[in-house]
C-alpha positions as CSV (number, residue, x, y, z in Angstrom):
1,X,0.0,0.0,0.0
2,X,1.4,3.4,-1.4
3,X,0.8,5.5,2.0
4,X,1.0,9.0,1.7
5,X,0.0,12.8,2.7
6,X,-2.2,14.6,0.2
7,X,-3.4,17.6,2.0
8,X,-6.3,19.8,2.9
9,X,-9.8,18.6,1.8
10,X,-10.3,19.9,-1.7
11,X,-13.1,22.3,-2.6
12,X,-14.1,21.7,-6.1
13,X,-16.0,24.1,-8.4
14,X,-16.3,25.2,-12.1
15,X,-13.8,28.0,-11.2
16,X,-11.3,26.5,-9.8
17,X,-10.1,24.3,-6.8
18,X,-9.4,25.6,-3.3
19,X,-8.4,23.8,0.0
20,X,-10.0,23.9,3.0
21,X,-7.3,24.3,5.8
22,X,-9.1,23.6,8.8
23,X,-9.5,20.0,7.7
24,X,-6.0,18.5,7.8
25,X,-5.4,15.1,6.2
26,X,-5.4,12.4,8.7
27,X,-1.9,11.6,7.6
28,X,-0.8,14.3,9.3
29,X,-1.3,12.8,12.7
30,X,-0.5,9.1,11.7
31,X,3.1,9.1,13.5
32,X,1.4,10.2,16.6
33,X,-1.7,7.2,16.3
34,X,1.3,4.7,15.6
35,X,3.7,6.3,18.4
36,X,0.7,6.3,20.7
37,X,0.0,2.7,19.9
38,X,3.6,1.7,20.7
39,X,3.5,3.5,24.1
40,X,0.5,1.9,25.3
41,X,1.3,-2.2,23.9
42,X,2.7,-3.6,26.4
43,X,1.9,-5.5,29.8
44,X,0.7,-3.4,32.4
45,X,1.3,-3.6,36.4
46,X,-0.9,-2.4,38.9
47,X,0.4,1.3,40.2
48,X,2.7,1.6,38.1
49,X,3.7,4.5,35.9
50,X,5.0,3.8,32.3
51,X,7.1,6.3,30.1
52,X,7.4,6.4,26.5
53,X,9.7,8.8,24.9
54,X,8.6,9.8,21.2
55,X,10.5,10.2,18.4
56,X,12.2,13.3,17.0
57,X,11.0,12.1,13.5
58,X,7.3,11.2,12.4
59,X,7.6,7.2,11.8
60,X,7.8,6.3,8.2
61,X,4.3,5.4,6.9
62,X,5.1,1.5,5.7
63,X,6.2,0.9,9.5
64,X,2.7,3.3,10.7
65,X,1.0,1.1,8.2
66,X,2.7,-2.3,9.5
67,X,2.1,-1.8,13.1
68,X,-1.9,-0.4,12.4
69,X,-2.2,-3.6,10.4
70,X,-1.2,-6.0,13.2
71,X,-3.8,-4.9,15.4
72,X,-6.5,-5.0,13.2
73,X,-6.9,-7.7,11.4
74,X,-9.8,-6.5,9.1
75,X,-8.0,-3.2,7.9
76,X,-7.0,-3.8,4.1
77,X,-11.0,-4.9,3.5
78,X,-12.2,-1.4,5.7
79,X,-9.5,0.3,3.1
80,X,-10.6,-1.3,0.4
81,X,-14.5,-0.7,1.7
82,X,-13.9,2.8,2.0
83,X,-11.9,3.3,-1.3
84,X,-14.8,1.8,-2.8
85,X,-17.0,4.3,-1.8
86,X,-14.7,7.3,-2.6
87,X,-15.1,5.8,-6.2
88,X,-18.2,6.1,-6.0
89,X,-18.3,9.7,-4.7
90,X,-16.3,10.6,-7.2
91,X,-18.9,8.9,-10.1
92,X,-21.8,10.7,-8.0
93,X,-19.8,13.9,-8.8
94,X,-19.3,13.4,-12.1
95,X,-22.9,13.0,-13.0
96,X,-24.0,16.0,-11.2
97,X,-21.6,17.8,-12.8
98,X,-22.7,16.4,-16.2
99,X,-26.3,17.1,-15.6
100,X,-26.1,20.9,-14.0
101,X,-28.1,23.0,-15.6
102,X,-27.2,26.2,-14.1
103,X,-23.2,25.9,-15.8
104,X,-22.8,27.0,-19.2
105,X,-20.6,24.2,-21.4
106,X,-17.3,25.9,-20.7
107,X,-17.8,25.9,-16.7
108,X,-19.4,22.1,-16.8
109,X,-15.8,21.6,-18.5
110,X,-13.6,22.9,-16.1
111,X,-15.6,21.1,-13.2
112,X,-15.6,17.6,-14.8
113,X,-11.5,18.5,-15.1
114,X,-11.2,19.5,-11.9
115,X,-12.9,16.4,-10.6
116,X,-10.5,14.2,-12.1
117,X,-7.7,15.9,-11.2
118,X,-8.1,15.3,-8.0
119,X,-9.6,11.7,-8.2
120,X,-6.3,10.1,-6.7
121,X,-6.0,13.0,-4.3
122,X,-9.4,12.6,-2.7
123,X,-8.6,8.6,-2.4
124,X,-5.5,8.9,-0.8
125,X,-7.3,11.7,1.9
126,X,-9.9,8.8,2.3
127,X,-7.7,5.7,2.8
128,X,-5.6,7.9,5.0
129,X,-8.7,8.7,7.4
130,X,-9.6,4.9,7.1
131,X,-6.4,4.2,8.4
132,X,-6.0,6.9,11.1
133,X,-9.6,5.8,12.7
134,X,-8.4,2.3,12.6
135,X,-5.7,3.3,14.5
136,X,-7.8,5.2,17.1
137,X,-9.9,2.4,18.0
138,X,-6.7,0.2,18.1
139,X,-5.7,2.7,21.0
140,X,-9.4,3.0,22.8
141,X,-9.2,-1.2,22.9
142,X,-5.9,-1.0,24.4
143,X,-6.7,1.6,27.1
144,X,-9.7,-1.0,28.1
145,X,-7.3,-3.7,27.9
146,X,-4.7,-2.4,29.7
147,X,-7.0,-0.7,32.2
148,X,-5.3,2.5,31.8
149,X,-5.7,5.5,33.8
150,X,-4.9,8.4,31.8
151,X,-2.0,9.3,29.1
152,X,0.1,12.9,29.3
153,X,1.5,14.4,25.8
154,X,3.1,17.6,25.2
155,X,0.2,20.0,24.5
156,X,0.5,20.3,20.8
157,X,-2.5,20.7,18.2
158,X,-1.9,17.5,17.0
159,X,-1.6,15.5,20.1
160,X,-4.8,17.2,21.4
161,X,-6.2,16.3,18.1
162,X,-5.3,12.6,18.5
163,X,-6.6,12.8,21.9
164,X,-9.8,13.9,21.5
165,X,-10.4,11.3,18.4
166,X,-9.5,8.6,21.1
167,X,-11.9,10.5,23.4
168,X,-14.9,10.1,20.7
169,X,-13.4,6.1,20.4
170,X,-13.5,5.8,24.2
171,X,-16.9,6.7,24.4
172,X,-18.4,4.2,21.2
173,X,-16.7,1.2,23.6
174,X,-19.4,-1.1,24.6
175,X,-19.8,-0.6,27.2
176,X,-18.9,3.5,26.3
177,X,-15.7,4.5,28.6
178,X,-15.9,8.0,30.1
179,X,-12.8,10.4,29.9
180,X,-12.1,13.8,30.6
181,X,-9.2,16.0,28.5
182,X,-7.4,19.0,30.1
183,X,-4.8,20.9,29.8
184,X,-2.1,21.3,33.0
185,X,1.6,22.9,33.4
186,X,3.9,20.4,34.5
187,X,7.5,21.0,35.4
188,X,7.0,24.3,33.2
189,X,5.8,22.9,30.4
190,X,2.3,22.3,29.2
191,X,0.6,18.7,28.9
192,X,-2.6,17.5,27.5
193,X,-4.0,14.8,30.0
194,X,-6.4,12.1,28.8
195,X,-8.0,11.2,32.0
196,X,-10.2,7.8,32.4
197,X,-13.2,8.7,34.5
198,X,-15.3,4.8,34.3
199,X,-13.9,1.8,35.4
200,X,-12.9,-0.7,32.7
């Protein structure tokens, strides 16, 4: 599997193509997910405190891809499932765009081009969000399994990002796990704290 970033989610029209920068490819926080799953895989002892130092470099994406793929047995078929349907988005576009009414020939042009210029682009953003919510449940199962009490990261955007996906995951658990995010100074420096409030 060719994993890679993209980039921002795409916004397609007859008059161009523009990105949306508040949505970030998943890919972006992929290192993290797999660094996160690495810090937590391990046997756990009652009371006692575990430290995992991350890497200075984000993991390279066959060996994010490798570890996701060990813990969840059914991945390729949810990538596969969800390529499938970015396929079909795709088609759903192209039709409408076919059959709009309100674009005059040249404009119906440029969006049909613009569509399938960024056909690989918009499956590559999808597989990458398949695989970086694959991940996330692989971390909410090992908090149960490990009955973990909380996790501390550096408070950056993308670790409170990854934290509150978990957070979401956490709470779709049957049954749902309850957790609490904040942000604390530690030492001088600030932490994000994923806090587990129910017993599990």
């Amino acid at each position: 599997m060719d994993l890679k970033y993209a980039g921002p989610k795409p916004l397609i029209s007859a008059h161009g193509i523009t990105f949306d920068l508040n949505k970030e490819d998943k890919f972006a926080y992929l290192s993290i997910v797999a660094e996160l799953i690495q810090a937590l895989d391990h046997n756990y002892q009652a009371d006692e405190r575990y430290t995992y130092l991350a890497k200075a470099e984000p993991l390279k994406a066959d060996i994010i891809f490798d570890l996701i793929k060990s813990k969840d047995p059914a991945l390729l078929s949810q990538i596969e499932e969800r390529r499938l349907i970015a396929e079909n988005d795709i088609s759903d576009e192209l039709v409408r765009a076919h059959e709009n009414k309100t674009l005059c020939e040249e404009e119906c042009n440029v969006l049909i081009c613009n569509i399938e210029l960024l056909r690989t682009y918009q499956i590559n953003r999808a597989i990458n969000k398949t695989l970086y919510y694959a991940g996330i449940n692989v971390i909410a199962e090992e908090i149960k399994k490990g009955h973990i009490d909380y996790i501390n990261t550096p408070m950056f955007p993308k670790f409170l990002h990854v934290l509150h996906s978990v957070q979401g995951a956490l709470s779709k658990l049957h049954p749902p796990i309850d957790s609490n995010i904040d942000i604390r100074e530690h030492e001088g420096h600030l932490q994000v704290r994923l806090e587990i409030l129910s017993k599990h």
